[in-house]
C-alpha positions as CSV (number, residue, x, y, z in Angstrom):
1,X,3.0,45.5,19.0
2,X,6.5,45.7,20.6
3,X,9.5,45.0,18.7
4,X,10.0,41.6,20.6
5,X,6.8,40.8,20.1
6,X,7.6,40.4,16.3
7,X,10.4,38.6,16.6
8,X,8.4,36.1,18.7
9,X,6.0,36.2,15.7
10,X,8.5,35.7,13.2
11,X,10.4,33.1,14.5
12,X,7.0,30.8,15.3
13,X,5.8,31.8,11.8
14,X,8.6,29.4,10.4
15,X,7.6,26.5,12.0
16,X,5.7,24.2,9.7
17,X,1.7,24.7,9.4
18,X,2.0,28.3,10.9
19,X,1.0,31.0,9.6
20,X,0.8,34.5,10.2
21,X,-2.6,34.8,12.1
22,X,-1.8,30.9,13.8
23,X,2.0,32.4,15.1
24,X,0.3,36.1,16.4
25,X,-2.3,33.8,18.5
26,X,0.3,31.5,20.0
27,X,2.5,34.1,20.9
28,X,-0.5,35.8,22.5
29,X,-1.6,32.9,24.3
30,X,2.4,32.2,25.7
31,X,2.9,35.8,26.1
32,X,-1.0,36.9,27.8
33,X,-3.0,34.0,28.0
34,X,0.0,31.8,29.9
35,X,3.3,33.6,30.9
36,X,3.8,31.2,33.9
37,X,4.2,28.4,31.1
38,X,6.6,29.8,29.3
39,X,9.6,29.2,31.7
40,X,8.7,25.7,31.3
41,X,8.6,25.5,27.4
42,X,11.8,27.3,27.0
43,X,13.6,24.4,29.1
44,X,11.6,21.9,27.2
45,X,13.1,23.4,24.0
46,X,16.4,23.8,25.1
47,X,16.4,20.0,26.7
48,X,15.4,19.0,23.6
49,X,17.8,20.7,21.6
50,X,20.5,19.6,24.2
51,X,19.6,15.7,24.0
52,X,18.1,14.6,21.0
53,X,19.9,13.4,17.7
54,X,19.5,11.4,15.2
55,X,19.7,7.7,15.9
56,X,23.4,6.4,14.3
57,X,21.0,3.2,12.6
58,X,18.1,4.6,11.0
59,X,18.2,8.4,11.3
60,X,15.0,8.8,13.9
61,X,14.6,10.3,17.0
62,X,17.5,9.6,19.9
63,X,18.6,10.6,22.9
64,X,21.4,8.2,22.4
65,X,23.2,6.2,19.8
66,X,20.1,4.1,18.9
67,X,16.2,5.3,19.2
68,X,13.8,3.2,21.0
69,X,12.6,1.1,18.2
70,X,16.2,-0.1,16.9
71,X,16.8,-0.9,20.7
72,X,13.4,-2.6,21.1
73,X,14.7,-7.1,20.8
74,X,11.2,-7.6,20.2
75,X,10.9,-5.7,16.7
76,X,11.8,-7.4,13.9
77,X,15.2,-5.9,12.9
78,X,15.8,-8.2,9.4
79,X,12.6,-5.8,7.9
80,X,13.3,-2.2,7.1
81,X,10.4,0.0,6.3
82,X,12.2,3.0,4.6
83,X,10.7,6.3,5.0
84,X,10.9,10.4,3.7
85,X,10.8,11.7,7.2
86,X,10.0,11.3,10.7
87,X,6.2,12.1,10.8
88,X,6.2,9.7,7.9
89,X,7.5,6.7,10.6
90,X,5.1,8.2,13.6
91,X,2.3,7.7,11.3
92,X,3.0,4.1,10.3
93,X,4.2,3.3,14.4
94,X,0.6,4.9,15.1
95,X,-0.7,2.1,13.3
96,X,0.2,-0.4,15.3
97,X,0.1,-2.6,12.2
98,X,4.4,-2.9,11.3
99,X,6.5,-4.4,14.1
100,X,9.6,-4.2,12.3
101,X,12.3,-1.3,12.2
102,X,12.7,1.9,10.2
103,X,14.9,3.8,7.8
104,X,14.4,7.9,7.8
105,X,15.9,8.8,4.3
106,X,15.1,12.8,6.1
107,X,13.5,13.5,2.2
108,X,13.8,12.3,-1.0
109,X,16.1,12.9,-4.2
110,X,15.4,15.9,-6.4
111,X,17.1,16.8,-8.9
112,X,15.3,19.9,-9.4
113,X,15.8,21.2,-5.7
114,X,19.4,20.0,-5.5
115,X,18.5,17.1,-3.5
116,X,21.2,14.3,-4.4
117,X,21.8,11.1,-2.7
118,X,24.8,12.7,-0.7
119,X,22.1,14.7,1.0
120,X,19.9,12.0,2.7
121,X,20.5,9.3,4.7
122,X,20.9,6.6,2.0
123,X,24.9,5.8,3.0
124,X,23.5,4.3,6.1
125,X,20.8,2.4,4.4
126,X,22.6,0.7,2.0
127,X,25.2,-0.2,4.9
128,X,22.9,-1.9,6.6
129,X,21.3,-3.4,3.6
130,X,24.9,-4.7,2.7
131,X,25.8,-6.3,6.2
132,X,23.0,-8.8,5.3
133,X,21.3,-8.6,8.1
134,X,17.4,-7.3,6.2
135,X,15.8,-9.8,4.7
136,X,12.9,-7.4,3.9
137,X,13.4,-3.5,2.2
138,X,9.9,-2.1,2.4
139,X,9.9,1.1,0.5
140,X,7.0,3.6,2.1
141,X,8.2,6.1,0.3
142,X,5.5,9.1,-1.5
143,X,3.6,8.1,-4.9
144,X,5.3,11.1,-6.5
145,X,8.5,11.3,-9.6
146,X,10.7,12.0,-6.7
147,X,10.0,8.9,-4.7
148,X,9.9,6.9,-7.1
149,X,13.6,7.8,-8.4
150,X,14.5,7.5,-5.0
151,X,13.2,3.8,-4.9
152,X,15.1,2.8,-8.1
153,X,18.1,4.2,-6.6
154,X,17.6,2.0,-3.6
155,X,17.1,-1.1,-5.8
156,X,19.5,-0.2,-7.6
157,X,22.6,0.2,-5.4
158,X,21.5,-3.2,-3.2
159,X,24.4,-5.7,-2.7
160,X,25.0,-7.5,-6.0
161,X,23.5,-11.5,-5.4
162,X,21.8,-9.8,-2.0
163,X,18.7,-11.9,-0.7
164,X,16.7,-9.2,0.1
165,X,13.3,-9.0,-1.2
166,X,12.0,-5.6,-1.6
167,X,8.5,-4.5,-1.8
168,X,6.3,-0.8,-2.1
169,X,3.4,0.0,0.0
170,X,0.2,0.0,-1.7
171,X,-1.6,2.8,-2.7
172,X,-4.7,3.9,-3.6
173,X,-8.3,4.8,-2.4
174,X,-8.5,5.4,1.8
175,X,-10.5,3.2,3.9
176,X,-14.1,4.6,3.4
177,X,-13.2,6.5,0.1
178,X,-15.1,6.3,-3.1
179,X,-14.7,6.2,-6.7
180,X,-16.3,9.4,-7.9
181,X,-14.0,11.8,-5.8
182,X,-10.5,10.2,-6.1
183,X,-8.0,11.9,-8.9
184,X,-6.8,9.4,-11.9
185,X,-3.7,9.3,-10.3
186,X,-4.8,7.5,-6.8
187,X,-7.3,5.1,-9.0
188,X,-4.3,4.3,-11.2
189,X,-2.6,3.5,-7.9
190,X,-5.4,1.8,-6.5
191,X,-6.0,-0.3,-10.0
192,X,-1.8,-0.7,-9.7
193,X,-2.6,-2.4,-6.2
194,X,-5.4,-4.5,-6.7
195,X,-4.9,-7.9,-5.2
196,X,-7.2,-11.2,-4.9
197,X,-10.4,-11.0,-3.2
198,X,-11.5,-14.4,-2.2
């Protein structure tokens, strides 16, 4: 293949979920299959990169000072569901079950990876938690060490006296899922969780 050809390769081989066989077929497809798309993907990409930011309340998407859902009066903006990333708040909006706001950490503390909390978006969090304007700190963040440090630092930098009640997301076994397959650590979770059934 040409030398431009692999750089095309390269650079799509970096995005997440790609690898080497997925970034030779999409540069194929852009590059054989499609090449009157590609003038509209490279302004999409550089719009993109022109407009969007991160939202000056709760770190998602923007094209302006506040994203959609922190603009949105009908959301519930005195309950925070605080997240690792963005997928992790498109999955939860995809839902439709949470009609509050969000907080995107943009990952999680650890230690081990020289993640510390002057790396994510937990300044901004705690200023909002501090204004007293959340009444509710839902913490959706992973069932791992690292989330779970990263939830006791939450709690434990919350104004002194604060009103706000914090609460975890439950986990456990999916909708559908049985016993037999799930690892101890999800029926831990899932025993962790249980709650009254009648």
């Amino acid at each position: 293949m040409t030398p431009a050809f692999e750089r095309l390769q390269q650079q799509l081989k970096q995005l997440p979920g790609l690898g080497y066989r997925s970034a030779e077929r999409i540069a194929l497809h852009l590059l054989v299959g499609k090449p009157g798309d590609l003038p509209a993907l490279i302004n999409a990409l550089e719009e993109a990169a022109r407009s969007v930011r991160r939202c000056t309340r709760c770190g998602n998407l923007a094209e302006g000072d506040l994203c959609a859902l922190c603009a949105d009066e009908r959301r519930d903006q005195s309950i925070v569901c605080v997240v690792e990333n963005v997928p992790d708040l498109v999955a939860l909006e995809r839902s439709g079950a949470y009609r509050g706001v969000y907080h995107v950490l943009h990952g999680k503390l650890s230690p081990i990876q020289g993640v510390a909390p002057g790396d994510l978006n937990l300044a901004a969090l705690l200023t909002r938690t501090g204004a007293g304007e959340v009444r509710e700190l839902i913490l959706a963040l992973s069932n791992d060490v690292e989330g779970e440090a990263t939830c006791h630092y939450i709690t434990e930098h919350l104004p002194a006296g604060g009103d706000i009640k914090v609460t975890r997301i439950g986990f456990g076994l999916p909708s559908g899922g049985g016993v037999l397959y799930a690892d101890s650590v999800t029926l831990k979770s899932a025993l962790d969780a249980r709650r009254e059934y009648l």
